[in-house]
C-alpha positions, 0 to 999 in steps of 0.5 A, a space after each residue: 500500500 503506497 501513498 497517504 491513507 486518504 487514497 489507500 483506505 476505505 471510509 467505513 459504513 458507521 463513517 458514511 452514515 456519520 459524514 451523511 449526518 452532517 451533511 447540508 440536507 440532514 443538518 438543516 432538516 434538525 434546526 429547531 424553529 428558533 433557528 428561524 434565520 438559518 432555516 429562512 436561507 436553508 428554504 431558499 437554496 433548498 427552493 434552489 436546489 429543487 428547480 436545479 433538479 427539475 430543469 436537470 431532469 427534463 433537460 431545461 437549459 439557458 436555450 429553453 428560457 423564454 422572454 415575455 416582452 417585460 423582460 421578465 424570464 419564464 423558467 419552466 417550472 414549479 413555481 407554485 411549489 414551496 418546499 421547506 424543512 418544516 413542511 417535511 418535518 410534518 410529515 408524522 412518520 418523517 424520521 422513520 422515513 429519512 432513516 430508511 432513505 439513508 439506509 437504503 441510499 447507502 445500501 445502493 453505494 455500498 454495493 458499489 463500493 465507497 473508494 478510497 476517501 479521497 475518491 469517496 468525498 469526490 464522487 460519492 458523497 454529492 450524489 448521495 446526498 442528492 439522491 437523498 434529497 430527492 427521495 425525502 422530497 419524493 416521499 416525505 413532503 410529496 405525501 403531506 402536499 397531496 395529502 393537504 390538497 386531496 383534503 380540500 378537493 374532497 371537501 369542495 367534492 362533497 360540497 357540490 355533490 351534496 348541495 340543492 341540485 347535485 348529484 349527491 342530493 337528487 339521488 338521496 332526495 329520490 331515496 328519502 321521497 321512496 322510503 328506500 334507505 339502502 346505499 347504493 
């Protein structure tokens, strides 16, 4: 074995798992609500970070940007979205599930292998955080927005199912008018 260490020798699974611990993603995932300020700057590159992923994954580039005559550029993407750290910490299950991610994200790595240290801190630590993000986003804060807005859809479905004139109340209407009280 010639040459430093750094190059010659492997990190361990214990010492990813801690080098993941501190990663940016996990760190500002931990900041309580009285670090408001640092959490304010960690939304916003986390903001960033997700229309980076965006425009990689379906190849938007400078050429794709349009102009609208105010001079204003449209970036296709989701602007509407809002992700932050407290959003996925609201998540009930949110640790349970970021702890599986990591598991499973350095599973996938270590398979692999890690490389020398050097070679790690390189080539494996910026995708592996990455694909961490990603899958917390995908499965930590995709769930609790779906599961906010499929609460406001099916209360604004009941709504007008079941207002005078609906479907809802004409069929429960024929039923009350016919005594049959057996749901269809």
């Amino acid at each position: 074995m010639d040459g430093p260490s750094y190059e010659t020798q492997s990190p361990s699974r214990d010492e990813v798992i801690r080098r993941v611990d501190i990663s940016w993603f996990i760190t500002n995932l931990r900041l309580t609500s009285n670090e408001y300020h640092s959490k304010y700057g960690a939304n916003k590159l986390l903001r960033q970070k997700y229309v980076e992923f965006y425009n990689k994954k379906h190849k938007i580039t400078l050429k794709n940007f349009s102009f609208n005559p105010d001079g204003k550029s449209i970036i296709p993407n989701p602007k509407h979205v809002t992700i932050t750290f407290e959003t996925i910490n609201s998540h009930p299950d949110a640790k349970s599930i970021l702890s599986k991610i990591i598991d499973e994200e350095i599973t996938k790595v270590e398979k692999v292998g890690f490389g020398s240290y050097r070679g790690f801190q390189t080539f494996v630590m910026r995708p592996l955080e990455e694909s961490i993000m990603k899958r917390a986003i995908q499965e930590i804060w995709c769930v609790v927005i779906i599961k906010k807005n499929m609460n406001k859809l099916t209360k604004k479905w009941i709504e007008n199912r079941f207002a005078p004139g609906g479907k809802g109340y004409l069929e429960a209407k024929e039923r009350f008018e016919n005594n049959d009280y057996t749901i269809s």
